[in-house]
C-alpha positions as CSV (number, residue, x, y, z in Angstrom):
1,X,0.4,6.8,44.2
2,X,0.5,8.0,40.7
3,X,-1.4,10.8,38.9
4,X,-1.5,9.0,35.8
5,X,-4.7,7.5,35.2
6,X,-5.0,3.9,34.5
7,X,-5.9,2.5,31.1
8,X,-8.1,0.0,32.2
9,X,-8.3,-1.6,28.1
10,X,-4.4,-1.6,28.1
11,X,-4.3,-3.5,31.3
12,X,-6.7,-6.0,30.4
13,X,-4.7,-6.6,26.6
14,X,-1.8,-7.3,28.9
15,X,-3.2,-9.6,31.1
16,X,-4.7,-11.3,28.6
17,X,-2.0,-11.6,26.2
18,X,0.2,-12.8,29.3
19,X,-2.2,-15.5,30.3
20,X,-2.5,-16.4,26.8
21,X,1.3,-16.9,26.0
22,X,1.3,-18.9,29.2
23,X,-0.7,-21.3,27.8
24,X,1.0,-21.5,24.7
25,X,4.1,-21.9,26.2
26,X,2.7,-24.7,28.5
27,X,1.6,-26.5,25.4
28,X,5.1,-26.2,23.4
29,X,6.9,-27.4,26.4
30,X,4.7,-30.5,27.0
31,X,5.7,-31.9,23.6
32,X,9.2,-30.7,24.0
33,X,9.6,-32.6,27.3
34,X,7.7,-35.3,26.4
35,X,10.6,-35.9,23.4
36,X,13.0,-36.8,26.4
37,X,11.0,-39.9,27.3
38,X,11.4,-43.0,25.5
39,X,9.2,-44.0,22.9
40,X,6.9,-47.2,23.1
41,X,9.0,-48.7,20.3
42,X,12.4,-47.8,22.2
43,X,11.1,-49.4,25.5
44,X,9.6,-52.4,23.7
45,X,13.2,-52.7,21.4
46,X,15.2,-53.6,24.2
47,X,12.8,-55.5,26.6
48,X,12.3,-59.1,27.2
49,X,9.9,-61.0,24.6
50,X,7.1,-63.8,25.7
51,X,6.5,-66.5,23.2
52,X,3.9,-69.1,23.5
53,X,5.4,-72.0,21.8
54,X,2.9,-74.5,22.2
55,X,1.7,-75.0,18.4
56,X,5.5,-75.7,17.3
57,X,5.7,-79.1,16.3
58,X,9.2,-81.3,16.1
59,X,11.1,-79.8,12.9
60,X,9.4,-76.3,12.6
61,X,11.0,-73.4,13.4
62,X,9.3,-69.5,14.7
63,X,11.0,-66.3,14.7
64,X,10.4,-63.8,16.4
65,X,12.2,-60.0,17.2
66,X,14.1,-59.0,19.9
67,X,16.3,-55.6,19.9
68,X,15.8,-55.6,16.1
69,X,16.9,-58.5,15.6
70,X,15.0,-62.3,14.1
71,X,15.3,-64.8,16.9
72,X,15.0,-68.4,15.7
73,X,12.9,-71.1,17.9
74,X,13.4,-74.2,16.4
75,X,11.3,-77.6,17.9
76,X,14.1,-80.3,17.0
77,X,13.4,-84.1,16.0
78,X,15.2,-86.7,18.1
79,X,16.7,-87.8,14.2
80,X,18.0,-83.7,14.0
81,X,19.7,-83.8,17.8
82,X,20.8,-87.0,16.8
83,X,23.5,-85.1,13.5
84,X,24.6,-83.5,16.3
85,X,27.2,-85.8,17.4
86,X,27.7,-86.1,13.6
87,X,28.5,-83.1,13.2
88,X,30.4,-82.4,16.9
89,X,34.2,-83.0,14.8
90,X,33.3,-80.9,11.7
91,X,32.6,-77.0,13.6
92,X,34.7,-74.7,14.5
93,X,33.6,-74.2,18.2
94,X,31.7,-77.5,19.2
95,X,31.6,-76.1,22.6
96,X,31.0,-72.2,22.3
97,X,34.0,-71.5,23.9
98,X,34.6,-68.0,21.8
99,X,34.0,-64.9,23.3
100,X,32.4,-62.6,20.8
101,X,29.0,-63.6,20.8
102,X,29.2,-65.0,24.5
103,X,27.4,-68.2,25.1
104,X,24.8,-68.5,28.2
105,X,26.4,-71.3,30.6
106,X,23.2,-73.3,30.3
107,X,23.6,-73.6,26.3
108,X,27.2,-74.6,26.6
109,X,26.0,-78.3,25.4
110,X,26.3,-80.1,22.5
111,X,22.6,-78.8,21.1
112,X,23.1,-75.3,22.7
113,X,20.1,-74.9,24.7
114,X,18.5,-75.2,27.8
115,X,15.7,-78.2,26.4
116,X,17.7,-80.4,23.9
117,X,15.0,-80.7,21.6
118,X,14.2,-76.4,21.6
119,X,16.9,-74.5,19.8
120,X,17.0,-70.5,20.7
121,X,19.5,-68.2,18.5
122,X,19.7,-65.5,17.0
123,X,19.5,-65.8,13.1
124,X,22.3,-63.6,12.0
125,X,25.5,-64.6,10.8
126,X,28.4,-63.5,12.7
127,X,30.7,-62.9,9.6
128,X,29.0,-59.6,7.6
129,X,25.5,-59.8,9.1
130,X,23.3,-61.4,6.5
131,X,20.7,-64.2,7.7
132,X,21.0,-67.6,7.0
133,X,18.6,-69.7,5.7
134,X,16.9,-73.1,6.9
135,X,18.8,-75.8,5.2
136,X,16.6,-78.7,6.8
137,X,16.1,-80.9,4.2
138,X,19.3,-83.9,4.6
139,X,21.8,-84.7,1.7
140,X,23.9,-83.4,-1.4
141,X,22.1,-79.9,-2.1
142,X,23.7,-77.0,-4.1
143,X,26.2,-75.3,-1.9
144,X,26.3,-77.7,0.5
145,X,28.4,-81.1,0.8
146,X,27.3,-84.6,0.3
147,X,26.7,-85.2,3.6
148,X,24.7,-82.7,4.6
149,X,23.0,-83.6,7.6
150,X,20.6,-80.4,7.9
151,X,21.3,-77.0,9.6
152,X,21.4,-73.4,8.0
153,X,23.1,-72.0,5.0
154,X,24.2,-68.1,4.8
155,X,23.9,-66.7,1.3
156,X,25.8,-63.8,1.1
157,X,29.7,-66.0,1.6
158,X,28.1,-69.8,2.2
159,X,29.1,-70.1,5.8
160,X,27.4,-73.2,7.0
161,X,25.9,-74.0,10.3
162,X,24.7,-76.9,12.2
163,X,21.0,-77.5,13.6
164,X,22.8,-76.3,16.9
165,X,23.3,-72.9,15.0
166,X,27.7,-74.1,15.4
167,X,29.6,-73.0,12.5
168,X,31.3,-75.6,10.3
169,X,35.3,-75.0,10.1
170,X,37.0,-73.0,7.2
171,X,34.0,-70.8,7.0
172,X,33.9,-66.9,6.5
173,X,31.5,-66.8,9.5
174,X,34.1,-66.6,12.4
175,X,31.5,-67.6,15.3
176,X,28.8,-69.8,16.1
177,X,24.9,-68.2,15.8
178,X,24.7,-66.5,19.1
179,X,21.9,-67.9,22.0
180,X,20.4,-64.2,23.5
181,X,19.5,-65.0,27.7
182,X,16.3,-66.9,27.8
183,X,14.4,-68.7,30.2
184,X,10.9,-71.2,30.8
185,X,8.3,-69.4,32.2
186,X,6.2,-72.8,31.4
187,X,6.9,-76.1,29.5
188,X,4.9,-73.7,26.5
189,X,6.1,-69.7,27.6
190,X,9.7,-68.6,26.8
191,X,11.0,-65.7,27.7
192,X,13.6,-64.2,25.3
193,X,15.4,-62.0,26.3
194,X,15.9,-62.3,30.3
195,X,17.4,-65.4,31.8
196,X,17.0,-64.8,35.8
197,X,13.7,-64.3,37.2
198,X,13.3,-60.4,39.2
């Protein structure tokens, strides 16, 4: 035992500067580690996406994001799936053979989807990234040729693609639009995004 008598004020300042700096530091760190959890947005970027497509009528088209990126669902008309054998000779990669932007097995068709009539792809060009636009409207246009039977037109190098999102031959754009995994969940709910159920 000591001699030295205790400062009773000095012990309580320590005490009470220690519990205090505990506390601080417990606030700090629960920010800090908070930052190694993914944000909402992160989680939500990469996830699958549910889209209700029940008010898209034949020759309308929705987009919607997935990862970042515009995802076209187009509701064809029997007359658009019906340029598709029109058009079959005339792209690049009528049967998404290629291997950059690999195609689902159950889009490897002639209209490159799982419904014939309900086109799913994403609405980027594969050459330098820019996004096509709709080209719907049949016939001689500017920058596109006389027989134009509808599809999508990219506006940065005018690669041209078919209402199957299939790139017309001798175009920058070296691939066909790609199809992301999707699935039914309903004849009206897609999932885009996921193509096997957990």
């Amino acid at each position: 035992m000591s001699d030295t008598p205790v400062d009773s004020s000095k012990r309580t300042w320590l005490v009470a500067t220690g519990c205090a700096g505990a506390v601080g530091a417990g606030f700090v760190a629960t920010p800090f580690v908070s930052t190694f959890q993914p944000s909402e947005k992160a989680k939500a970027a990469g996830a699958a996406v549910e889209v209700d497509i029940s008010s898209l009528k034949p020759g309308e088209k929705m987009t919607v994001e997935w990862r970042g990126k515009p995802v076209w669902i187009m509701k064809r008309t029997p007359e658009q799936l019906e340029t598709l054998k029109k058009t079959e000779s005339q792209v690049a990669d009528p049967n998404s053979d290629r291997k950059a932007y690999p195609t689902p097995e159950y889009a490897k068709n002639q209209h490159r989807s799982i419904k014939p009539e309900v086109l799913v792809a994403v609405g980027i060009c594969s050459h330098l990234g820019c996004s096509p636009s709709d080209k719907f409207q049949t016939g001689a246009q500017p920058s596109l040729p006389d027989d134009w039977n509808g599809g999508f037109l990219c506006p940065c190098h005018g690669s041209t693609f078919d209402l199957a999102g299939r790139v017309f031959k001798n175009k920058p754009a070296p691939d066909n639009l790609e199809v992301p995994p999707h699935m039914y969940l309903s004849d009206t709910k897609l999932l885009v995004g996921e193509d096997k159920k957990a």
